[in-house]
Backbone bond lengths (Angstrom), bond angles and torsions (degrees), N, CA, C in turn:
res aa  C-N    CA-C-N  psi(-1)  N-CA   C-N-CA  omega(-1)  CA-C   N-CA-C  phi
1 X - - - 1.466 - - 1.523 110.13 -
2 X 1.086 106.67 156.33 2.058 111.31 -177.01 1.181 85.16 -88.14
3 X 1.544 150.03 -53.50 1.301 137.31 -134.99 1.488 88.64 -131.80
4 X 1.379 103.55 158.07 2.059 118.51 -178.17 1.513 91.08 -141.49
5 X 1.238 126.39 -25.53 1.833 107.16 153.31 1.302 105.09 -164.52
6 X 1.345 107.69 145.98 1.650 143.51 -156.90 1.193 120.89 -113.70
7 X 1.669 157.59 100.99 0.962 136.21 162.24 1.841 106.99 -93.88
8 X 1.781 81.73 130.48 1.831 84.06 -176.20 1.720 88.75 -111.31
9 X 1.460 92.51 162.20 1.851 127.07 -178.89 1.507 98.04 -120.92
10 X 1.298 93.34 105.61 1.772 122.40 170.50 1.665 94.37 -99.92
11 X 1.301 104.96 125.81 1.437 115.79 152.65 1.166 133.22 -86.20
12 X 1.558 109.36 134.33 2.296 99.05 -178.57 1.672 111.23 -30.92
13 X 1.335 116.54 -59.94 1.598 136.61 -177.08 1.528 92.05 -38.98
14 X 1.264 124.43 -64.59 1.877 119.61 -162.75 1.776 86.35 -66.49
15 X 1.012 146.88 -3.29 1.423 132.86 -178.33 1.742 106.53 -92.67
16 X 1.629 109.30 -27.81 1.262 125.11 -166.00 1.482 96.03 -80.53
17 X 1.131 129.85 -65.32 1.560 132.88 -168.13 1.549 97.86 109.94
18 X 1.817 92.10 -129.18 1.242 102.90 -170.65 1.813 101.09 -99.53
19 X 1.301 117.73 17.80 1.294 120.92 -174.16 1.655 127.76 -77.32
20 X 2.148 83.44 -32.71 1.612 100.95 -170.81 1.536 125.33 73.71
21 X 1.005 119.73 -39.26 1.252 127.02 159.91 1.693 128.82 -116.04
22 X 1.009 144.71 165.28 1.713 159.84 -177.79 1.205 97.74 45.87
23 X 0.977 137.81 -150.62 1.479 162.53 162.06 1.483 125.42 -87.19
24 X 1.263 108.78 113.87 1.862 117.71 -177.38 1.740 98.58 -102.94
25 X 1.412 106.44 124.08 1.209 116.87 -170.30 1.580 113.45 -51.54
26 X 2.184 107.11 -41.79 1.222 98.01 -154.56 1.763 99.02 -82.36
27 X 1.385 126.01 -24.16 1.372 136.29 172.66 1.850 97.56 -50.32
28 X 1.133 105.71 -51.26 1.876 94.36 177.83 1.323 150.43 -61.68
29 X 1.844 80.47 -44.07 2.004 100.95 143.47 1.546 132.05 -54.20
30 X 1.367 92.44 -32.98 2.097 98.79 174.66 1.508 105.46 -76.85
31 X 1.189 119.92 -48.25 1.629 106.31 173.65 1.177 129.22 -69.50
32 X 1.498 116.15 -34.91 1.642 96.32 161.63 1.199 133.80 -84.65
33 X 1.480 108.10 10.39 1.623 123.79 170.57 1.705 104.57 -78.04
34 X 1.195 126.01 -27.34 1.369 146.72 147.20 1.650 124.76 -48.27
35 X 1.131 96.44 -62.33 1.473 116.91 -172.50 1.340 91.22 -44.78
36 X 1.655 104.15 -65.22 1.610 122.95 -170.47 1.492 115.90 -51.42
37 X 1.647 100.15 -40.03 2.043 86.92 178.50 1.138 128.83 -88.73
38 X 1.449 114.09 4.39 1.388 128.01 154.23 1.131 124.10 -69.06
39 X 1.349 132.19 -43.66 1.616 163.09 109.74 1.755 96.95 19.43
40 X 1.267 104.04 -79.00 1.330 143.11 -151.67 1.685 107.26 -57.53
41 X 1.638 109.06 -48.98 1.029 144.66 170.58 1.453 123.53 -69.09
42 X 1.210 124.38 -8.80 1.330 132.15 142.79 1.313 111.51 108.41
43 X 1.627 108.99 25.96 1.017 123.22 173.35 1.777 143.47 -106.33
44 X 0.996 129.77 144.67 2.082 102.75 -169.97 1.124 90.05 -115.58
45 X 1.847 84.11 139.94 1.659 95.56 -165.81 1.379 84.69 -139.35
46 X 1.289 102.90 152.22 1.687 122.08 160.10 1.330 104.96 -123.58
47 X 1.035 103.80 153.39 1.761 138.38 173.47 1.944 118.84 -115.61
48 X 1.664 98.12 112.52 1.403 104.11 175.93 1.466 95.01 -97.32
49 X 1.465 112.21 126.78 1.650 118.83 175.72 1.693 104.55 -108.37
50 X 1.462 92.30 116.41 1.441 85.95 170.96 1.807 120.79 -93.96
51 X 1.203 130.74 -152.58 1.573 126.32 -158.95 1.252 94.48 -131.92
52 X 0.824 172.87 -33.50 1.813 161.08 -84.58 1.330 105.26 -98.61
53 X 1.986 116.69 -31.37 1.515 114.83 -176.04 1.383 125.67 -86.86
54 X 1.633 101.94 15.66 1.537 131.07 151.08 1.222 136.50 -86.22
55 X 1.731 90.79 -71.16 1.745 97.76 -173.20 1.458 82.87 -167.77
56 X 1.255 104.59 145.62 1.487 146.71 -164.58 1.661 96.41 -115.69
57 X 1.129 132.07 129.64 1.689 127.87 168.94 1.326 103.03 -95.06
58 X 1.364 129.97 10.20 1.570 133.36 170.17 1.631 98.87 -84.96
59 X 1.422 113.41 -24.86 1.378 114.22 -169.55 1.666 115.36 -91.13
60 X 1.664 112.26 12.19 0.994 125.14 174.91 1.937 127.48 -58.93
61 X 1.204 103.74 -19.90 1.780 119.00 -179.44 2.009 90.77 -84.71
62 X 0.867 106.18 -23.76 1.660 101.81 -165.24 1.804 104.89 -78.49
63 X 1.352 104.50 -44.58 0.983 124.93 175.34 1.625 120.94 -70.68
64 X 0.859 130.22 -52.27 1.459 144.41 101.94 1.893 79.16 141.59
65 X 1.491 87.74 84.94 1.635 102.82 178.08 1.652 97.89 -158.72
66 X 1.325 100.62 158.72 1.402 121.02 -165.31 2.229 113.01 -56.05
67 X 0.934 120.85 158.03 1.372 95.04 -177.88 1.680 109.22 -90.15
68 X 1.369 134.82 -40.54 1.132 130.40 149.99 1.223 132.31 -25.44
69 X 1.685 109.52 -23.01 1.832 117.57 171.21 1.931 97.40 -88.53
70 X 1.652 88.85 -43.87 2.261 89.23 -172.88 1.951 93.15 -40.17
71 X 1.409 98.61 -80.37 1.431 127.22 176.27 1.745 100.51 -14.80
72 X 1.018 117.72 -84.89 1.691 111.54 -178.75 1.387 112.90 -35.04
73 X 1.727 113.62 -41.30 2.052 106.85 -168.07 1.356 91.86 -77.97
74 X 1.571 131.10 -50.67 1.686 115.30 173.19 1.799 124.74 -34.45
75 X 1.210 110.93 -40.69 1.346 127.90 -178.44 1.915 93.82 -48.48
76 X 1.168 105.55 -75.68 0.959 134.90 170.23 1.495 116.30 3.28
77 X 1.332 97.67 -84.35 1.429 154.29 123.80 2.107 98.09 24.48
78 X 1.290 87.02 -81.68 1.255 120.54 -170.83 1.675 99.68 -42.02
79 X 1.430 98.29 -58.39 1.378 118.43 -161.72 2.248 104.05 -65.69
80 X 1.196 78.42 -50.19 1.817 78.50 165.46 1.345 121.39 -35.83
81 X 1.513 105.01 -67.18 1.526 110.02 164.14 0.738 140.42 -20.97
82 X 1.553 119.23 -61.31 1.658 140.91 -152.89 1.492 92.12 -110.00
83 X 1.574 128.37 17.25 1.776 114.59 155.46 1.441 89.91 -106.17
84 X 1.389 106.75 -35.35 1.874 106.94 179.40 1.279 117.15 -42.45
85 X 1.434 111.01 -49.32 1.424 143.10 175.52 1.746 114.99 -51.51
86 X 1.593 104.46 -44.89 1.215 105.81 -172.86 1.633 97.24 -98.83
87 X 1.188 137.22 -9.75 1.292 122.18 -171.12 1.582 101.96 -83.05
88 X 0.912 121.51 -27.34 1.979 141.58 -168.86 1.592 76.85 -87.57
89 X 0.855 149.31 -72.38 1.693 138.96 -142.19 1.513 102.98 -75.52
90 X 1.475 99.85 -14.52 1.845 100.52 170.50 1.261 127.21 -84.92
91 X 1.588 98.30 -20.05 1.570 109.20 -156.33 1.870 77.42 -92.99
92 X 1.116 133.72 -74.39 1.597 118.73 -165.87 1.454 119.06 -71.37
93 X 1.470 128.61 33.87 1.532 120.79 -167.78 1.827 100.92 -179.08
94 X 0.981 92.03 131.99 1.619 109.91 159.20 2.070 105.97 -58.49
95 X 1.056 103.84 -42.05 1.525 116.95 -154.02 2.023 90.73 -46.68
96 X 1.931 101.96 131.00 0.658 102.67 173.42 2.160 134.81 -54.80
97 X 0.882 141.18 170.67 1.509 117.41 167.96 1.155 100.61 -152.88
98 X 1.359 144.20 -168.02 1.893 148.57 -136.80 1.342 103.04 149.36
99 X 1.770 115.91 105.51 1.216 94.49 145.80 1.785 131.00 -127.55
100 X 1.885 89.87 147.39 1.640 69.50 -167.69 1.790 112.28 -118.85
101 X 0.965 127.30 164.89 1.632 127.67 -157.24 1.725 85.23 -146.16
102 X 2.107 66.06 137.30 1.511 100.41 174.35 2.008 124.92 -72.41
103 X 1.663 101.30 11.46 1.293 114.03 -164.99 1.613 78.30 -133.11
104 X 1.521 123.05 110.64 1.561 107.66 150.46 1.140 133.08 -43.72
105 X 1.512 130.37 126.66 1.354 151.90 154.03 1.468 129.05 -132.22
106 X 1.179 113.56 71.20 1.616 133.56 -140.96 1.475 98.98 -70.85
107 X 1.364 114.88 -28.84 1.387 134.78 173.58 1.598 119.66 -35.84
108 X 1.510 83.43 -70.04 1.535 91.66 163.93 1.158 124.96 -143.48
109 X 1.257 131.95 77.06 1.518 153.22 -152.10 1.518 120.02 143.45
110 X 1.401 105.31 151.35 1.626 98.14 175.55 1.580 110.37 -115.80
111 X 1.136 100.99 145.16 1.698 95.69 -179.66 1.771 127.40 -54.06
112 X 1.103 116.27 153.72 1.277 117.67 -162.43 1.562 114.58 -80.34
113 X 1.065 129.67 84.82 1.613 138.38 -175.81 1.444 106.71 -105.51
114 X 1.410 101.82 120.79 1.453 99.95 -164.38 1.831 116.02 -77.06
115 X 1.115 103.83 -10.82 1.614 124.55 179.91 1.452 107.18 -66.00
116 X 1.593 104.33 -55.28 1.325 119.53 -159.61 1.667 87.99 -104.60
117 X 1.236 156.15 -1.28 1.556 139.77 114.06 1.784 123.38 -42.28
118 X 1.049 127.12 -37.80 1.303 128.23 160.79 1.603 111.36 -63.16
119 X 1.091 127.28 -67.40 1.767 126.06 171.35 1.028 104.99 -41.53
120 X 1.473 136.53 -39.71 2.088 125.40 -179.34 1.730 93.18 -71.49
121 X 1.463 134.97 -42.33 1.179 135.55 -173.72 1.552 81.86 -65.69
122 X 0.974 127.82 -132.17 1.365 140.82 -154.24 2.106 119.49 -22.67
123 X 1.374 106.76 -2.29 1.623 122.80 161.22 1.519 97.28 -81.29
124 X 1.182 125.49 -18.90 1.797 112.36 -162.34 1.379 128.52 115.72
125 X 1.593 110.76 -27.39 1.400 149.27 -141.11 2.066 88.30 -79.19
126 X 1.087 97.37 151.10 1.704 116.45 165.52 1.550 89.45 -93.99
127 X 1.302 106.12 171.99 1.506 123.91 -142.70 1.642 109.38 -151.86
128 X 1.581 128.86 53.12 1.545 95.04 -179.05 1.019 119.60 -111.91
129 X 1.906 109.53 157.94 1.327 117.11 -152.52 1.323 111.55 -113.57
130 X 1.508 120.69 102.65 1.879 106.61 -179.00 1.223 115.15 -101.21
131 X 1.251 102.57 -157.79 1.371 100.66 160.62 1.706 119.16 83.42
132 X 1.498 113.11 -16.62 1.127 118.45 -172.35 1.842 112.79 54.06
133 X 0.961 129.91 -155.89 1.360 127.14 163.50 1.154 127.14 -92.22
134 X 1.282 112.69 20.71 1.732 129.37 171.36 1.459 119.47 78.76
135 X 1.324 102.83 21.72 1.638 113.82 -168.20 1.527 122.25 -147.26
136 X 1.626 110.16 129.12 1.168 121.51 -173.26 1.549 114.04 -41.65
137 X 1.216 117.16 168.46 1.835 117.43 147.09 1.523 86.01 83.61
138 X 1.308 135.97 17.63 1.955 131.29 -160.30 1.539 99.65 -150.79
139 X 1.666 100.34 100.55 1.801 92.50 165.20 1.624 104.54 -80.49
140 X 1.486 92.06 -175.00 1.920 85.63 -169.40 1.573 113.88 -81.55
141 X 1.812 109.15 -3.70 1.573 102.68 169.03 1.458 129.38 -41.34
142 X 1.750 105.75 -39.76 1.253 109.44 -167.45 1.536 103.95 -80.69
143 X 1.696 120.34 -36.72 1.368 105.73 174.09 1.194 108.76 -76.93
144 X 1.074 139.57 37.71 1.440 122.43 158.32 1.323 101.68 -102.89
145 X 0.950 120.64 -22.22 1.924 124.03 -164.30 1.862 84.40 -82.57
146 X 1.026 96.41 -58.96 1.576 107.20 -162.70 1.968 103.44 -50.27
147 X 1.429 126.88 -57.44 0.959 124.65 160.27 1.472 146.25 -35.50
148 X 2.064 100.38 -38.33 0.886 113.52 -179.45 1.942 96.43 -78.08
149 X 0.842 118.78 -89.04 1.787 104.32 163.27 1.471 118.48 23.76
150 X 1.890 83.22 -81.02 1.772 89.91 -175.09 1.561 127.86 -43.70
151 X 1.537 104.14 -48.63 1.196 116.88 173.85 1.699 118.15 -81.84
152 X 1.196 109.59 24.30 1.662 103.36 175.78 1.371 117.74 48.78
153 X 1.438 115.30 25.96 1.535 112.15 178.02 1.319 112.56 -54.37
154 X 1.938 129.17 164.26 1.203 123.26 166.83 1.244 99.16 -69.92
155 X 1.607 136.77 -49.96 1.475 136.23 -146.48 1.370 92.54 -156.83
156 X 1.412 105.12 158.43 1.678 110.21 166.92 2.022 79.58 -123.40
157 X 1.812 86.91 159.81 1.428 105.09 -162.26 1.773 85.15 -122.54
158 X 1.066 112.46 132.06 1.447 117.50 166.53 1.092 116.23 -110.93
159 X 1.373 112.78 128.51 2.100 118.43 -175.63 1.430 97.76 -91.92
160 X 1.220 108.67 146.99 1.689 102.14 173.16 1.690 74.17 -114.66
161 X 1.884 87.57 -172.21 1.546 98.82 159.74 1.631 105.80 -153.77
162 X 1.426 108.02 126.91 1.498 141.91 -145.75 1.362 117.73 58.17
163 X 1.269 130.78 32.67 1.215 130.83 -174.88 1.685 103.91 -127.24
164 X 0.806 109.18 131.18 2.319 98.95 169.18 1.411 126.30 -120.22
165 X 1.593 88.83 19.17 1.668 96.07 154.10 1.773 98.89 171.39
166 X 1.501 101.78 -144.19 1.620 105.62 -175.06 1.952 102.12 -99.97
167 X 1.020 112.93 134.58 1.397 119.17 167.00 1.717 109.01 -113.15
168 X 1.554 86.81 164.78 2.037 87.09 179.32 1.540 91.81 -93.39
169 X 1.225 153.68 7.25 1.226 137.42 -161.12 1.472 87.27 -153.96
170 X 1.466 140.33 168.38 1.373 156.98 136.88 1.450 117.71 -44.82
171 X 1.221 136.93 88.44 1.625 141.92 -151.89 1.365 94.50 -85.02
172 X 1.997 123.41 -7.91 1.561 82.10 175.78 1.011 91.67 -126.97
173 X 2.004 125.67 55.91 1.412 124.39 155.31 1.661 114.16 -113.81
174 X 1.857 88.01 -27.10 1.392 117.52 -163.28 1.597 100.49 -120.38
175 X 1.527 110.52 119.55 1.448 111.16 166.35 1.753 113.04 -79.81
176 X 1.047 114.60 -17.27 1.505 103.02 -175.31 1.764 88.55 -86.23
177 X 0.974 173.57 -7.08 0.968 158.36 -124.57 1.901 112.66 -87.88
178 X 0.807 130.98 134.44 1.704 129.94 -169.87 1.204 108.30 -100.10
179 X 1.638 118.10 128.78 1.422 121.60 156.27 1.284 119.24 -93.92
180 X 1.601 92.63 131.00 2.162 102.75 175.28 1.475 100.34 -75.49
181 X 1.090 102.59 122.21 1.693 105.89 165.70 1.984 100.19 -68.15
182 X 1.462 113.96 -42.15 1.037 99.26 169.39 1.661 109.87 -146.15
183 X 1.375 122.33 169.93 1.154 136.39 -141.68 1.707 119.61 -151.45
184 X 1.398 99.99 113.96 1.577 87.80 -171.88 1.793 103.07 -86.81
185 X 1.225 125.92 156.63 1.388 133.02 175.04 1.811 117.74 -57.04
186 X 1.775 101.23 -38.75 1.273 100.64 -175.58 1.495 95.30 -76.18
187 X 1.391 139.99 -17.21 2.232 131.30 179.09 1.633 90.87 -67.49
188 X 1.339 118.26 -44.02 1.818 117.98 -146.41 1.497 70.62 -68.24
189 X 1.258 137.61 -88.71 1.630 133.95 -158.52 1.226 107.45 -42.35
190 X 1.211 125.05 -60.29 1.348 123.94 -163.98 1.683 107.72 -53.15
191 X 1.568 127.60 -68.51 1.761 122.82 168.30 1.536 94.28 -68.42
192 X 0.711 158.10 37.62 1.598 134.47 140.73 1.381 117.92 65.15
193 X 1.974 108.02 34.90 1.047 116.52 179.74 1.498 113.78 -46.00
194 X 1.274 132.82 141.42 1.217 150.92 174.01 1.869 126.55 -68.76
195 X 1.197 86.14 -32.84 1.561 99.56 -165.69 1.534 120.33 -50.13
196 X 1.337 98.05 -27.12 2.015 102.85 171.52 1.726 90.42 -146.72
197 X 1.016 108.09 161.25 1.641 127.02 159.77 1.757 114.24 -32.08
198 X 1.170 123.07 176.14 1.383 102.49 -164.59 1.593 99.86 -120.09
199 X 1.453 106.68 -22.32 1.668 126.92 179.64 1.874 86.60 -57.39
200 X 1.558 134.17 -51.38 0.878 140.77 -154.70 1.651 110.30 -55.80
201 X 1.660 87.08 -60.23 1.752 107.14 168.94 1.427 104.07 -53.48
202 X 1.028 132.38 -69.79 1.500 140.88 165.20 1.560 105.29 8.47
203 X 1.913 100.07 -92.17 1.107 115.29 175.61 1.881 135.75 -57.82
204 X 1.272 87.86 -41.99 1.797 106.29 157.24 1.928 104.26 -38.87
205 X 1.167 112.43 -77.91 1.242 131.82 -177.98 1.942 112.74 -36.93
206 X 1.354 88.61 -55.53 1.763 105.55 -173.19 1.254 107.48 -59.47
207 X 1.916 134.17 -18.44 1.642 151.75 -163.54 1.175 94.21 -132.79
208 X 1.177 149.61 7.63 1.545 128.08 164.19 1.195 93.42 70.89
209 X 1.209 139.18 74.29 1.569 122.29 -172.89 1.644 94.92 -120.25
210 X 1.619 128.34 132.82 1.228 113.28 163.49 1.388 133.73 -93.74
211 X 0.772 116.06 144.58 1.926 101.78 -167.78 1.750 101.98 -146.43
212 X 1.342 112.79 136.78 1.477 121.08 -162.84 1.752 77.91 -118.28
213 X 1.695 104.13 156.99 1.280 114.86 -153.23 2.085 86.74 -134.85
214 X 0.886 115.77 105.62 1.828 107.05 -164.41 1.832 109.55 -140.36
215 X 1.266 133.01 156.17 1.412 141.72 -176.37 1.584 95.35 -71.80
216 X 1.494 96.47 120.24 1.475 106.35 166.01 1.793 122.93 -57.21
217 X 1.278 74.33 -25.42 2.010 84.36 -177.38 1.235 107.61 -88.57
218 X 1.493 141.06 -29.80 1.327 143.13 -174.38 1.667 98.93 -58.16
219 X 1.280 118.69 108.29 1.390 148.28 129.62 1.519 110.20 24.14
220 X 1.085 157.78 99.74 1.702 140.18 168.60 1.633 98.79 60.32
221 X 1.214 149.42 23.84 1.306 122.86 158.39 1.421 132.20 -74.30
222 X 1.833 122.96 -17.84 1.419 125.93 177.99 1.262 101.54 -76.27
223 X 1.790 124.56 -30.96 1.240 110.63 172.83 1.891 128.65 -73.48
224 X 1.594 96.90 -33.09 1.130 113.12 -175.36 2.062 101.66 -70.84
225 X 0.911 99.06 -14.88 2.098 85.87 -166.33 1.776 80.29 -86.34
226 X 1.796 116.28 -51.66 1.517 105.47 -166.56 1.695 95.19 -45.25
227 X 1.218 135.78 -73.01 1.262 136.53 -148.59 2.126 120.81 -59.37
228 X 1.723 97.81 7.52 1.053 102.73 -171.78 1.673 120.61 127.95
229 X 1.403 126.83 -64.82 1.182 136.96 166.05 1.514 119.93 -6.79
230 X 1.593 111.06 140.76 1.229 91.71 160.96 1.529 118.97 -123.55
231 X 0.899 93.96 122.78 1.692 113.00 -162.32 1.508 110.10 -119.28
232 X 1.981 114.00 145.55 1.158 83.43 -140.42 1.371 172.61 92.86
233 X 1.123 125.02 176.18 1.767 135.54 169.86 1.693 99.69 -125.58
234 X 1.869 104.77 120.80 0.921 127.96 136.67 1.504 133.78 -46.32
235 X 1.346 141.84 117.74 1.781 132.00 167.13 2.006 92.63 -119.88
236 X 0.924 98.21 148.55 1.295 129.61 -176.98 1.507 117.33 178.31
């Protein structure tokens, strides 16, 4: 295998399907059928779940509430997911799972300790991460970079959804639009690539961090990029 542990960035939207909003059962079953053959494959992986098929804290002026209040219900948000996430990863698999959030909820989750997140990685254990880093003004792009770090991942894997990697243009506004098979960190900052937050690239960039950019819906690709493949857009 190229990679021995992975943190991937699931977006709320890849949880939605073709629904756009809440949770679509059969979109939830395909990712942890994923989750799992990465799992499966002898690899420890965590999963940062972000919220978006809730609430967006960009959507805070609409609502006409503070963004630090939007920002907290996204958090939230997050956390829905990643029991959604773990209740489906129980129902098709023995494989142990944990999730822990950057917002205590002892109830049902354990807090996020990055020590004792590495020991569930290295027990065998699936890994998910909500909660973002518990702080306003932060979509979950940047905690995914930041996590993946923490945990010494080889790569964090980013799912888009309808997208199968990074383009210089919007491919479903623009038919000419070009995909980088690969991508240096200082181009994504420099054009103002879109594809994650830019603080993300930022920090990605500042750690040597590698991160493959791939279609959430494409079939075996989180397993296929760990095992070598190139799938996708590469950033490094």
């Amino acid at each position: 295998m190229r990679y021995s542990r992975v943190v991937v960035k699931l977006s709320g939207e890849a949880l939605a399907g073709t629904r756009g909003w809440g949770v679509d059962p059969a979109a939830l079953s395909a990712l942890a059928a994923e989750v799992l053959a990465v799992h499966e494959a002898g690899v420890q992986i965590a999963v940062v779940v972000g919220g978006g098929n809730y609430f967006r804290g960009r959507e805070a002026n609409d609502w006409a509430i503070g963004r630090p209040e939007a920002d907290n219900i996204g958090m939230l948000g997050t956390v829905m997911n990643a029991l959604m996430l773990r209740g489906v990863l129980g129902t098709h698999s023995d494989a142990p799972v944990r999730v822990m959030t950057a917002v205590p909820i002892p109830e049902v989750a354990e807090p996020f300790i990055r020590l004792r997140a590495i020991r569930h990685l290295e027990r065998g254990r699936i890994v998910l991460l909500a909660g973002g880093i518990g702080q306003p003004y932060v979509t979950t792009d940047y905690p995914a970079v930041q996590r993946a770090l923490e945990l010494s991942a080889d790569a964090l894997l980013v799912g888009k959804r309808a997208v199968d990697g990074v383009y210089d243009r919007d491919p479903n506004v623009d038919a000419q639009a070009r995909r980088f098979d690969e991508l240096s960190y200082d181009q994504a900052i420099r054009d103002d690539i879109q594809v994650m937050d830019q603080s993300a690239f930022v920090l990605a960039k500042e750690h040597g961090l590698t991160m493959h950019v791939f279609d959430v819906a494409g079939q075996g690709c989180m397993a296929d990029i760990c095992a070598g493949a190139d799938v996708g857009t590469l950033v490094r």
